[in-house]
Each structure stands twice: as C-alpha cells, then as structure tokens.
Backbone bond lengths (Angstrom), bond angles and torsions (degrees), N, CA, C in turn:
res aa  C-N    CA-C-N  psi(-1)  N-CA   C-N-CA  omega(-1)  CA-C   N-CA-C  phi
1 X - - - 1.473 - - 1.525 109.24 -
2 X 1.278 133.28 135.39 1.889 134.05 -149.15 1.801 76.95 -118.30
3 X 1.407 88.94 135.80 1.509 104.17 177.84 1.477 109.67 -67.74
4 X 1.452 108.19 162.91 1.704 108.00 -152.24 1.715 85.11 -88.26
5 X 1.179 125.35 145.45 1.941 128.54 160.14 1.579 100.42 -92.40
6 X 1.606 89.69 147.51 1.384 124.12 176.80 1.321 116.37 -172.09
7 X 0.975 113.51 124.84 1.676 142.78 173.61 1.271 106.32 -32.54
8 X 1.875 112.60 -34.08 1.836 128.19 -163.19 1.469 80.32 -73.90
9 X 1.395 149.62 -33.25 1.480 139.39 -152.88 1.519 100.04 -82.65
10 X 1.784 124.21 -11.47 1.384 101.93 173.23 1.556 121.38 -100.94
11 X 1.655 100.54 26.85 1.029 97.95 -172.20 2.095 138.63 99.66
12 X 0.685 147.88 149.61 1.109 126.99 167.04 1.869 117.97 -134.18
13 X 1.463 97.70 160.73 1.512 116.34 -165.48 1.538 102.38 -129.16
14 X 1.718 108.71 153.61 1.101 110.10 178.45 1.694 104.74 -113.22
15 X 1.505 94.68 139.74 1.821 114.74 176.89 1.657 103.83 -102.51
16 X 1.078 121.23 75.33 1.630 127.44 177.69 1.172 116.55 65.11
17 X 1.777 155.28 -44.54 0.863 121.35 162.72 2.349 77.31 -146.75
18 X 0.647 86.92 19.41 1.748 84.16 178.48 1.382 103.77 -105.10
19 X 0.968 122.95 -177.66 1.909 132.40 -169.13 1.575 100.46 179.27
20 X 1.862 84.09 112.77 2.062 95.76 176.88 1.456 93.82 -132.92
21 X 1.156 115.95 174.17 1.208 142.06 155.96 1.415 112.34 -44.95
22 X 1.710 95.14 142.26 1.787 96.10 -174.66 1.357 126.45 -88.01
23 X 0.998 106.90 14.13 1.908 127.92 171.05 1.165 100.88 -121.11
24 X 1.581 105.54 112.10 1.326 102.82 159.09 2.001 124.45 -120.06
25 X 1.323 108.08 -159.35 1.588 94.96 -178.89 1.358 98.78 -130.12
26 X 1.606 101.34 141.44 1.817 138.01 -168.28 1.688 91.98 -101.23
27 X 1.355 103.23 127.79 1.457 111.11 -165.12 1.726 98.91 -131.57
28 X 1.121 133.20 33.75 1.209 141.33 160.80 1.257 112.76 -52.54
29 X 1.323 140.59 -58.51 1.512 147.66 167.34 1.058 116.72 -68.13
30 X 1.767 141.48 1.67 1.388 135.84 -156.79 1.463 80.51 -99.31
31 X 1.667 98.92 142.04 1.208 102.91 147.53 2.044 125.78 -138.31
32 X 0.674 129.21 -160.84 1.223 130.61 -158.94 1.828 107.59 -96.40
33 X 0.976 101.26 70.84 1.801 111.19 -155.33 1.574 103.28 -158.81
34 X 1.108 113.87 123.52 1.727 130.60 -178.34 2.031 113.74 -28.68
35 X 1.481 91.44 -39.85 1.497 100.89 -178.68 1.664 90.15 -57.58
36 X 1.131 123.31 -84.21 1.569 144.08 -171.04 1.578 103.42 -37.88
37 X 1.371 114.91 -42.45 1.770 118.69 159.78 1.716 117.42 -26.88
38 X 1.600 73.37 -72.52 1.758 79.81 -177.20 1.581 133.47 -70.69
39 X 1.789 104.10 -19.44 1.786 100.16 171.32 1.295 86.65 -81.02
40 X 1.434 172.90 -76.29 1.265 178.01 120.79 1.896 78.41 71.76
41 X 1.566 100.09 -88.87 1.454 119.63 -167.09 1.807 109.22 -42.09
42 X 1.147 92.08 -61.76 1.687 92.11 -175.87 1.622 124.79 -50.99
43 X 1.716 98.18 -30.29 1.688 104.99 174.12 1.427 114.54 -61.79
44 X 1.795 121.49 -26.90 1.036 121.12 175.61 1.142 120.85 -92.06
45 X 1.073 123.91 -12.43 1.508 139.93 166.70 1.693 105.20 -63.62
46 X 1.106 122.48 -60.85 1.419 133.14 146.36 1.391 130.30 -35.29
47 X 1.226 129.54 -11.63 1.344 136.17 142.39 1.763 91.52 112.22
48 X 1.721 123.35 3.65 1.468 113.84 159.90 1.495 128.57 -39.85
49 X 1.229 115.80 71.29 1.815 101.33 168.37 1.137 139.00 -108.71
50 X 2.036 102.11 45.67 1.345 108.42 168.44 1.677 106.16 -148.54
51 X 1.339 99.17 109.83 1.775 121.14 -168.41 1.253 105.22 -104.06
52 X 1.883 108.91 98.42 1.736 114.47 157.35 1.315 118.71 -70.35
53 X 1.490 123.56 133.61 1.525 126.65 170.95 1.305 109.54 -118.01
54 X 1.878 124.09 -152.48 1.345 114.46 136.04 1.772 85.63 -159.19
55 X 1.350 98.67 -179.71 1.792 104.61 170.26 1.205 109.11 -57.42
56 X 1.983 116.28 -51.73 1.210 113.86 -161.74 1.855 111.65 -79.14
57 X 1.459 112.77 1.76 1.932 101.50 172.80 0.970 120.81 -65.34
58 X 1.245 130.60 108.49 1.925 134.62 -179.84 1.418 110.64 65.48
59 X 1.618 109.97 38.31 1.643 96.05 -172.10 1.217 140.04 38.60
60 X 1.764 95.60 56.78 1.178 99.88 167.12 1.895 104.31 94.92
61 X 1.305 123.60 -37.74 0.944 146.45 166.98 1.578 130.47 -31.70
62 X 1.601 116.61 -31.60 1.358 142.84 -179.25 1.612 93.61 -99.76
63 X 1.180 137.50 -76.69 1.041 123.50 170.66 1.877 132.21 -32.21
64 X 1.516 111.29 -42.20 1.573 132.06 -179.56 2.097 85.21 -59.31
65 X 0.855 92.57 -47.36 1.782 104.08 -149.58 1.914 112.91 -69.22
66 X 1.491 97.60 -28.92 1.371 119.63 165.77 1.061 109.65 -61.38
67 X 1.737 109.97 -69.35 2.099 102.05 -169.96 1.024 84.31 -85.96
68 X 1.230 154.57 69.86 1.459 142.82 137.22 1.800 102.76 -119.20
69 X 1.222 106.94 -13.38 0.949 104.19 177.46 1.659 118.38 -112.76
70 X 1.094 114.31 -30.94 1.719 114.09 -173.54 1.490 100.78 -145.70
71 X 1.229 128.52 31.80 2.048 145.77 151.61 1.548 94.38 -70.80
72 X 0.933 118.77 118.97 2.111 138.83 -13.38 1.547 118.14 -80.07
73 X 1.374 86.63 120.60 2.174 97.67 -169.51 1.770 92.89 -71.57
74 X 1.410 86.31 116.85 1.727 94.45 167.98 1.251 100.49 -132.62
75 X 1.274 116.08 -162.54 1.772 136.71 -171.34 1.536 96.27 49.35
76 X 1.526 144.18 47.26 1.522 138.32 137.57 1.600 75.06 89.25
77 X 1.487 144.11 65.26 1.313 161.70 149.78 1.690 95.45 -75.59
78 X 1.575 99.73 118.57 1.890 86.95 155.24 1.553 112.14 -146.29
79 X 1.030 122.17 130.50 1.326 138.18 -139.24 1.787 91.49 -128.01
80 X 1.619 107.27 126.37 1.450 103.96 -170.00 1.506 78.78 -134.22
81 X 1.198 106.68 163.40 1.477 133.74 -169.81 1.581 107.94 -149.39
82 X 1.548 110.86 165.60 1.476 123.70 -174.24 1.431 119.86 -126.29
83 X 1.401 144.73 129.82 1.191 127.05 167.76 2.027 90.88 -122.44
84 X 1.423 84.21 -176.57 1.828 108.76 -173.09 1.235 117.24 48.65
85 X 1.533 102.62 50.03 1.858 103.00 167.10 1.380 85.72 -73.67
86 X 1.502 135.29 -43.50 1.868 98.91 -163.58 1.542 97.59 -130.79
87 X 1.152 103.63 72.63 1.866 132.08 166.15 1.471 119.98 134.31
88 X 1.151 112.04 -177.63 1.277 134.71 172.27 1.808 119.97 -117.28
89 X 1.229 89.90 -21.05 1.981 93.31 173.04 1.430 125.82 -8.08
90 X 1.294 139.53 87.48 1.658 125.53 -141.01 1.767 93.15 -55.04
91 X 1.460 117.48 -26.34 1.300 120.92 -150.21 1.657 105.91 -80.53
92 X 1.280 110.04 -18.62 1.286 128.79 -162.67 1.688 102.44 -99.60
93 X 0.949 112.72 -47.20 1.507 133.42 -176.79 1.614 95.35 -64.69
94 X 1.026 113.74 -40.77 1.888 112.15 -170.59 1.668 92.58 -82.76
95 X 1.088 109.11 -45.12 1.419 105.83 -174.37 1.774 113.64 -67.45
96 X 1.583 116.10 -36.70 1.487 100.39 154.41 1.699 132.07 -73.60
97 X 0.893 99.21 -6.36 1.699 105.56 -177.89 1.646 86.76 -104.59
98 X 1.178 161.68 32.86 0.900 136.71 119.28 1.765 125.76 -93.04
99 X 1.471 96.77 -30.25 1.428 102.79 160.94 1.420 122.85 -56.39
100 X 1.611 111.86 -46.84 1.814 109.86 179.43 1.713 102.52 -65.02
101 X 1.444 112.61 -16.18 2.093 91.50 172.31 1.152 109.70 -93.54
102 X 1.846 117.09 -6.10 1.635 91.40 176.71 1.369 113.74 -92.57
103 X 1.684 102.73 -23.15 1.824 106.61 167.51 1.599 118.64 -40.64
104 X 1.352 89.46 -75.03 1.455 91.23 167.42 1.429 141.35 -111.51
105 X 1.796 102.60 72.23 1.230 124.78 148.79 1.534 118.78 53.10
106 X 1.513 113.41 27.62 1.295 116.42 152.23 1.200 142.85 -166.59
107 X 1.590 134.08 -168.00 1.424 115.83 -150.41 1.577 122.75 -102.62
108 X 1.508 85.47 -8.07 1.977 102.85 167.34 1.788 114.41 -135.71
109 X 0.803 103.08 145.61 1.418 104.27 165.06 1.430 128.30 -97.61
110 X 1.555 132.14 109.61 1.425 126.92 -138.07 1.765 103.06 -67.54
111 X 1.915 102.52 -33.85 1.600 94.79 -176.18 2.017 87.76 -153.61
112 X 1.353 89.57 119.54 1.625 100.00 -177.96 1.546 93.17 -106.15
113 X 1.462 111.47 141.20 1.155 131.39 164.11 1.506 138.40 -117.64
114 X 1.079 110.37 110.29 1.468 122.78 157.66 1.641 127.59 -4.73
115 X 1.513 118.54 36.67 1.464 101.31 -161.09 1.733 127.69 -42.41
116 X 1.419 99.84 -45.49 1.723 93.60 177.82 1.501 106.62 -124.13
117 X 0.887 112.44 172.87 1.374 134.82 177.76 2.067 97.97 -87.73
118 X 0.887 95.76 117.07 2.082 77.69 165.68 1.812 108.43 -112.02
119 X 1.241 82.05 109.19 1.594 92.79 178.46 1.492 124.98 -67.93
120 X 1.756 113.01 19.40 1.671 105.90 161.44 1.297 101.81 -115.05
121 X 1.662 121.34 10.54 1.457 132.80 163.70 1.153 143.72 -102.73
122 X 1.514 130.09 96.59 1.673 109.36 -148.55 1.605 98.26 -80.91
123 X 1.821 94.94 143.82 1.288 103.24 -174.59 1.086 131.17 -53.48
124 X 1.998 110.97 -26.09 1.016 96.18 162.89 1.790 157.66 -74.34
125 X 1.436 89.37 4.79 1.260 109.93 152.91 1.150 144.49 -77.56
126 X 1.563 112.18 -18.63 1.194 136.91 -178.54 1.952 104.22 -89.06
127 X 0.867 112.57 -55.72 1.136 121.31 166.57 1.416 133.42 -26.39
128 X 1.716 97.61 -61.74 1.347 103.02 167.19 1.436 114.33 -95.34
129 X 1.093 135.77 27.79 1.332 142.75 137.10 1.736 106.03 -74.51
130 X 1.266 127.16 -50.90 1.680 114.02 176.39 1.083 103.21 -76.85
131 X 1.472 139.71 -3.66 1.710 115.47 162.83 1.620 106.59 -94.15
132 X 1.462 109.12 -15.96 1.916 83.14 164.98 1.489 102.81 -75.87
133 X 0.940 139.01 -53.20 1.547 123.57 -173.89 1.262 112.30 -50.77
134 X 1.714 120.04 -32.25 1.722 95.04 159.81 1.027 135.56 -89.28
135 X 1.291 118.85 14.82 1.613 142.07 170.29 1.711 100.19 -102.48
136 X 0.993 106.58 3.96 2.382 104.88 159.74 1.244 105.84 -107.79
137 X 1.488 114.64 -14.39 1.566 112.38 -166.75 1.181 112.05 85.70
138 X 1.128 122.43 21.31 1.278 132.46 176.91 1.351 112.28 -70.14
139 X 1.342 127.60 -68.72 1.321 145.57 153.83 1.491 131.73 -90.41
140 X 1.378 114.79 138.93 1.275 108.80 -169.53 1.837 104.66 -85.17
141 X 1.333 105.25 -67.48 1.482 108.17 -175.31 1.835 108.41 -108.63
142 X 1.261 114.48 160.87 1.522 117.05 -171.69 1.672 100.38 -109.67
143 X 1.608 115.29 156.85 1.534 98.45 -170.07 2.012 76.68 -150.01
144 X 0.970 84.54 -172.66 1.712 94.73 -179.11 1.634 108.32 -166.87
145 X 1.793 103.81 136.52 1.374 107.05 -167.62 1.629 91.04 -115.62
146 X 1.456 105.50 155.87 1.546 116.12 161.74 1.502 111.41 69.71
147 X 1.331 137.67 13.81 1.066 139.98 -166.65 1.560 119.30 -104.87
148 X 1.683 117.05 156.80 1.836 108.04 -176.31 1.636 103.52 -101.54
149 X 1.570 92.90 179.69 1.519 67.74 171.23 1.647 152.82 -97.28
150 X 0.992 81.90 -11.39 1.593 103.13 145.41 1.806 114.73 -44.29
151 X 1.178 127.58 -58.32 1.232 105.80 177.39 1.201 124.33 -74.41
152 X 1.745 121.28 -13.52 0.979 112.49 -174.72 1.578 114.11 -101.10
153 X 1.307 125.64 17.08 1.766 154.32 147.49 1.128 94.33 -63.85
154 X 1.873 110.42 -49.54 2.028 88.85 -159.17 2.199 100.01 -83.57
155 X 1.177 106.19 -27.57 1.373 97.49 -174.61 1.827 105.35 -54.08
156 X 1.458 114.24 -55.11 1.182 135.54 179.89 1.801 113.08 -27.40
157 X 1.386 95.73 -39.01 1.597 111.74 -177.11 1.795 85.51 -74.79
158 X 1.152 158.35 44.21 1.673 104.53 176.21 1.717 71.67 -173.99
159 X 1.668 122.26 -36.00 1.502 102.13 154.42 1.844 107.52 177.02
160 X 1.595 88.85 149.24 1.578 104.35 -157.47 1.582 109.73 -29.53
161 X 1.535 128.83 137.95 1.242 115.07 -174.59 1.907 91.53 -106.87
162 X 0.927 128.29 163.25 1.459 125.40 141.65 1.132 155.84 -112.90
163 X 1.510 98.63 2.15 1.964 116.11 -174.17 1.677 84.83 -168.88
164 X 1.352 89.13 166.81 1.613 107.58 -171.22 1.616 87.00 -153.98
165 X 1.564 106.74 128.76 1.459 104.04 177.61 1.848 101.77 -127.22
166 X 1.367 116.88 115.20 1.373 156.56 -166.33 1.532 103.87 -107.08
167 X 1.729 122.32 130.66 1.550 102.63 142.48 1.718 113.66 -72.87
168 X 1.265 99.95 161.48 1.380 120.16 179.22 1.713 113.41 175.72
169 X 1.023 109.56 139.57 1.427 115.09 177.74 1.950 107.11 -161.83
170 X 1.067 123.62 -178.36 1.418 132.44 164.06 1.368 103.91 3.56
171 X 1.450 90.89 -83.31 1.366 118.18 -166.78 1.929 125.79 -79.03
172 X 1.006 85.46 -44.00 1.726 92.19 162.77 1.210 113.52 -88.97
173 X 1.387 107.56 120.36 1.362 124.27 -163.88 1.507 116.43 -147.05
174 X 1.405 96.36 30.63 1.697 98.10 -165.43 1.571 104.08 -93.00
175 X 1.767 115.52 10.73 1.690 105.31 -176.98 1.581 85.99 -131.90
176 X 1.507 121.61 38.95 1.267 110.29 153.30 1.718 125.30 -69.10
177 X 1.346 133.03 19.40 1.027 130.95 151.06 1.506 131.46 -88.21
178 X 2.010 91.48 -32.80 1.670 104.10 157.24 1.174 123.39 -55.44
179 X 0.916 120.25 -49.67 1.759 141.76 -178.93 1.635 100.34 -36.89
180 X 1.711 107.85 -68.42 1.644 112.42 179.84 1.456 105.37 -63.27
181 X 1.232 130.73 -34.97 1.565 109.40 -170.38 1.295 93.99 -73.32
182 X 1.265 137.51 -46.04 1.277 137.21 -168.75 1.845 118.13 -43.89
183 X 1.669 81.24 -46.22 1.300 84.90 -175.09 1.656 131.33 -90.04
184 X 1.916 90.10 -8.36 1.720 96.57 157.12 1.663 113.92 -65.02
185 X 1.195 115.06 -54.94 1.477 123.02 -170.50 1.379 116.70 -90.97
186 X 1.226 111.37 35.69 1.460 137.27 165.68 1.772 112.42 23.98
187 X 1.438 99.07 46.80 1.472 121.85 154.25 1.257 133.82 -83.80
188 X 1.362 128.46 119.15 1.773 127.11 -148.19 1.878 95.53 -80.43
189 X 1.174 111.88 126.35 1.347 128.20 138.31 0.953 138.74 -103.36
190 X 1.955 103.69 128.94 1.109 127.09 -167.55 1.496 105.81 -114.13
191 X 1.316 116.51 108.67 1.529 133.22 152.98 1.648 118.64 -44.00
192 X 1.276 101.64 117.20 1.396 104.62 179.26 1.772 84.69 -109.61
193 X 1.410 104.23 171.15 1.863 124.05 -142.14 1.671 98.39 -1.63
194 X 1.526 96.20 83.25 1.769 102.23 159.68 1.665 106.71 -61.70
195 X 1.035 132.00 -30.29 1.067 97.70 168.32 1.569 126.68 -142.20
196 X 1.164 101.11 69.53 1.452 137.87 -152.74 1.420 138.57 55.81
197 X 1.234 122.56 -176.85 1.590 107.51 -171.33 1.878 118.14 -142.16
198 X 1.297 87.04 -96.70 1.627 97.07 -175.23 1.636 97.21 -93.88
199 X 1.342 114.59 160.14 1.742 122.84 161.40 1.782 97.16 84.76
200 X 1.012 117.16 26.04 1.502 113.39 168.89 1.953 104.05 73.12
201 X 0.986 104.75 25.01 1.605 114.27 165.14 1.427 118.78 -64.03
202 X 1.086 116.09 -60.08 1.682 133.11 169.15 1.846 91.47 -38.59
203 X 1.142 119.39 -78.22 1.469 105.53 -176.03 1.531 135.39 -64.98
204 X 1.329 98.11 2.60 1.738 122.03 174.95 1.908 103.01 -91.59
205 X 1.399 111.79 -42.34 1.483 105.96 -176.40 1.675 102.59 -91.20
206 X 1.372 131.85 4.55 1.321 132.18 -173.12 1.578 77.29 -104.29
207 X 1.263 130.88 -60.57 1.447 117.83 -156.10 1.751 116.84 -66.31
208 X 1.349 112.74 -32.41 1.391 127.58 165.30 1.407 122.28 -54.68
209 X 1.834 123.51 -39.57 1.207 98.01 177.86 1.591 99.38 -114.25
210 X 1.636 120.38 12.37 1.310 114.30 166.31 1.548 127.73 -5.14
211 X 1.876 103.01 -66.90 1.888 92.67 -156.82 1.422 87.57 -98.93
212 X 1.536 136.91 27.72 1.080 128.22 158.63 1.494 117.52 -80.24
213 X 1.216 109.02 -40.42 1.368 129.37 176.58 1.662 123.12 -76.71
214 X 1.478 106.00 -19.34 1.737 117.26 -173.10 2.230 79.83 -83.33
215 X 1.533 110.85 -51.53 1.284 105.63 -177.75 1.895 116.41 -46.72
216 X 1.564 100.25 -63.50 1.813 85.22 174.91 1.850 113.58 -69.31
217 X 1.012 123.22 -11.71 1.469 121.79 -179.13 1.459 97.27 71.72
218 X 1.298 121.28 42.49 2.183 120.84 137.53 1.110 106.52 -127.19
219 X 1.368 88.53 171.09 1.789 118.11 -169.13 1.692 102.96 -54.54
220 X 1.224 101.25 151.70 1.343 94.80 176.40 1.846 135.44 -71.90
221 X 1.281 93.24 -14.80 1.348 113.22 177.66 1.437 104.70 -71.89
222 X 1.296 126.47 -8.77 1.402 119.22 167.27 1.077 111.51 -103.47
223 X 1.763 139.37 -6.03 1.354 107.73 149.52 1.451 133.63 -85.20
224 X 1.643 99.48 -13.95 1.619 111.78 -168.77 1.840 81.68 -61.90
225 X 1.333 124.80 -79.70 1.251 132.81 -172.14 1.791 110.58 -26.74
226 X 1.181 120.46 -60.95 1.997 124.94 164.92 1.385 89.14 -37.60
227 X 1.297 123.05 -73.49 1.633 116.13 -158.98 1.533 108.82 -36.73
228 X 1.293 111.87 -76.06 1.266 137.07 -178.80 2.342 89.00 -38.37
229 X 0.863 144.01 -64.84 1.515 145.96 -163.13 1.795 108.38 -58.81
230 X 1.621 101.15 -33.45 1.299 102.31 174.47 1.145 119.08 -95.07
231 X 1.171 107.99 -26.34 2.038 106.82 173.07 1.111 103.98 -34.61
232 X 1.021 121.80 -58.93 2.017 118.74 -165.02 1.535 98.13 -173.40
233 X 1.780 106.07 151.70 1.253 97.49 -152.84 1.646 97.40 -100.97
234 X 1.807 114.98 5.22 1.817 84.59 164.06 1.478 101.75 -77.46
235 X 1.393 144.34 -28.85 1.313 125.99 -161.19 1.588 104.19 -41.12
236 X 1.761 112.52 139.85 1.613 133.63 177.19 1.233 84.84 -118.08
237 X 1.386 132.45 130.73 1.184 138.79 -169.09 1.978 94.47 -125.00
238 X 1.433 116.67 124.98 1.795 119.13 -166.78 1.376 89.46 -133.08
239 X 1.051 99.93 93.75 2.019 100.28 176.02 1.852 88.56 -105.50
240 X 1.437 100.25 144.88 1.159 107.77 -168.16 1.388 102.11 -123.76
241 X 1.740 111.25 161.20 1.525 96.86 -159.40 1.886 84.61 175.33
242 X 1.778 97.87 143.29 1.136 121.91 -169.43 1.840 114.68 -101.12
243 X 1.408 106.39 18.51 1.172 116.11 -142.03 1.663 89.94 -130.80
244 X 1.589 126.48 164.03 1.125 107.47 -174.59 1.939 74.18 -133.31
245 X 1.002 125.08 2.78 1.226 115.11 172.01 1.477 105.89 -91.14
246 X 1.165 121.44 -44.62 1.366 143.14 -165.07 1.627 73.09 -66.15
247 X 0.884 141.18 -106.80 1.565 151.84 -163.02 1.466 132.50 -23.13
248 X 1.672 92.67 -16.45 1.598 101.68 162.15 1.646 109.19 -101.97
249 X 1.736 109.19 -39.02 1.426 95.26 155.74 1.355 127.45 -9.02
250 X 1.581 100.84 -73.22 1.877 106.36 -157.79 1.144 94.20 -63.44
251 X 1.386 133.54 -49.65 1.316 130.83 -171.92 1.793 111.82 -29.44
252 X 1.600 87.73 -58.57 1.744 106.52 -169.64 1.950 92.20 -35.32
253 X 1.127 123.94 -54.34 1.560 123.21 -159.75 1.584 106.13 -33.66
254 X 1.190 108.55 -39.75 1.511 107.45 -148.65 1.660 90.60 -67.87
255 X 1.258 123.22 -9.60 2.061 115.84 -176.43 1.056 98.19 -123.22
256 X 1.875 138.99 16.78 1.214 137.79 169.11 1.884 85.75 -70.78
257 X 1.520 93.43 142.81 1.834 116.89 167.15 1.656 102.65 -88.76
258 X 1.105 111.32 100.50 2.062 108.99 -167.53 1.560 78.97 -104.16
259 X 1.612 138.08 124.99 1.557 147.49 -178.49 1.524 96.53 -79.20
260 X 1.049 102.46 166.89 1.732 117.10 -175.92 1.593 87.95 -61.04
261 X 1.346 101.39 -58.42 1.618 128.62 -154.99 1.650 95.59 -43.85
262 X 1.687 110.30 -66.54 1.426 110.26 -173.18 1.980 114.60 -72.60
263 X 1.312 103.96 -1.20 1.647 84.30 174.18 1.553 96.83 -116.12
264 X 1.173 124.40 13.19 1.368 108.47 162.73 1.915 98.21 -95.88
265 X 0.939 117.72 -34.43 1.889 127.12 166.45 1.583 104.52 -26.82
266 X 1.680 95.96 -73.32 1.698 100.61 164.80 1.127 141.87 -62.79
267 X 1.088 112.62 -11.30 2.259 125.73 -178.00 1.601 101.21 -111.15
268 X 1.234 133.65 1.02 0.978 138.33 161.75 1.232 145.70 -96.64
C-alpha cells in the first residue's frame, strides 16, 4: 500500500498571520482551461494551500483560471498575486491590483507582491503606495519580488514586509545573502524556478543533483526541491507544473531522506 502524499508532510510555515503548507504551487503556465481546472483541484486535494500568481501570467489568464477553478478559497487557502512587473506608476499599479481582485473574485488579497522594483521610481514611494492599499483593506500582507538586500531594509523601514520572492534554486545561488537575512528576520522565501527555468537551467539543476537521485532511485526534481526545504526553514518552495504526475512528484520531496553528507555535496 504507497503512502498517501500531502503537502502537510513538508511541514508548515507562517506568511504574516496565515499558516500553509511548505510546498506550494507556481502558476505561471496555468491557464484558464478545464486541463488547468483540474491540477488547480487536485493541488488542493493534496493538501496545496499556498497559490503564487501575478497580473502579468497569461494576461491575466492564471489568475481568471484560479477563481474559476477553486472561488471561494476556503480550508486556510491563500492565494498571493503580483503587480508592477513592468512599472511602478502609482496609477497603473492601482489599476492592476484592482484587476487581480476582480480576476480572482475577491475583496482582499491575502499577500500582494511587489513584482519589480522600477528603477525611475524610488521605492520609497512605491512602498508607501502598497501600505495605503493595505490601509483600504485592499491587501492584507506586502511581499516583494526580485529585490537585494539593501532594498529590502529600505522597504522594511516604511512597512512590515513578509516574503520576498527571488529566483534561486541548486544552482542559482547568487541571493544567498538574501536567503540569511531572510532567514534571521524570519521572512518567508519563495524561490521562483525552484528548479530551474529559462537559458538551459532546468538541465543545469537536473544535471547537479543527477547521481544523487540515480543513488535514492527518484526523480530529480525531488532532490533539487529537499535541497531547497533544508537550506533554511522559511524557504516556500512553488515549483509549478502542468502535470498532475509531476505535481505529486514534488510533493513526494517533503519524505525524501536528503543525508547531511548529500546536501552539503550540493551546497558546496
């Protein structure tokens, strides 16, 4: 009899005053289409109850496809979204954060994120533009993507942040200083392409923990993902995936045995 998967087996972390499971699901490719319905359903069936989006996934499209699929988020569901991948415009920014609540079908957003930084905008302007929207109730908690740490000291000054979402995986490792501040001031990081992405990355983090994985006999996407769980325990690791096999995979990580021996092999 194959032990039952659940997301609850990796544990859980708190995102400002909510608490999900430490696997969550990367919804960059979802789109608003019956296939995407049903991994939607099954991730929650699977005990997924923490769904990254942004305005800009599929135009709007990843968001449509979510509350079309599991609107009204119950059972402690928290669903974070992104605006200003391409600005900061206060006018523009209000105008995507009102579109991501009518996409998906509601009246706060539990944790809105900061996708870019716009560098002809000082953040600190930007900043306190996402704490009046969480002073309308607009947003519950503030998060910030792509940022050093230095900017994310200066956001910190002007209002509470709670996650910072960075690529990083195995192999990308260039915000291992974020990682430790993060993980002194017990701010959740979330890895965007946990396990790699564009530019032949995906075959750089498959080739890295390869004969680690030929040794336990799983896919490799379940050790890159362990790696990423033991680094530090705010990392939320959202590997995203069109696959409903692929999707219990990642799950599997959270009861992979990763040895001192083999994740210091890989962090080294």
């Amino acid at each position: 009899m194959s032990t039952p998967i659940s997301a609850a087996q990796a544990g859980t972390i708190s995102i400002g005053d909510f608490t999900v499971n430490r696997i969550g699901l990367g919804t960059n490719r979802i789109t608003n289409t019956p296939e995407a319905h049903d991994l939607l359903k099954r991730a929650l069936e699977l005990g997924i109850n923490f769904i990254d989006t942004a305005h800009l996934y599929g135009d709007g499209e990843s968001e449509k496809g979510i509350s079309s699929a599991i609107a009204p988020y119950g059972n402690g569901v928290v669903v974070a979204t992104k605006g200003g991948a391409n600005g900061n415009d206060p006018q523009q920014l209000r105008r995507e954060l009102e579109e991501s609540l009518e996409r998906l079908q509601i009246d706060r957003i539990d944790l809105y994120q900061l996708h870019r930084v716009d560098e002809n905008i000082p953040l600190e302007e930007t900043m306190q533009l996402l704490k009046s929207f969480q002073e309308e109730g607009l947003i519950r908690h503030i998060g910030l993507s792509e940022v050093t740490v230095d900017q994310l000291q200066l956001a910190m000054q002007i209002a509470p942040i709670v996650s910072v979402q960075n690529e990083y995986n195995v192999i990308n490792r260039k915000h291992e200083a974020l990682v430790d501040f993060c993980t002194q001031h017990q701010i959740v990081f979330i890895p965007w392409f946990p396990l790699g992405g564009l530019f032949g990355d995906t075959a750089k983090v498959e080739e890295r923990v390869a004969d680690i994985a030929r040794k336990l006999n799983v896919p490799t996407r379940q050790v890159a993902l362990k790696w990423l769980l033991q680094r530090s325990p705010i990392i939320l690791p959202i590997p995203g995936t069109l696959s409903p096999a692929h999707l219990e995979d990642n799950l599997r990580a959270a009861t992979l045995e990763l040895s001192q021996e083999n994740y210091e092999a890989l962090t080294n």
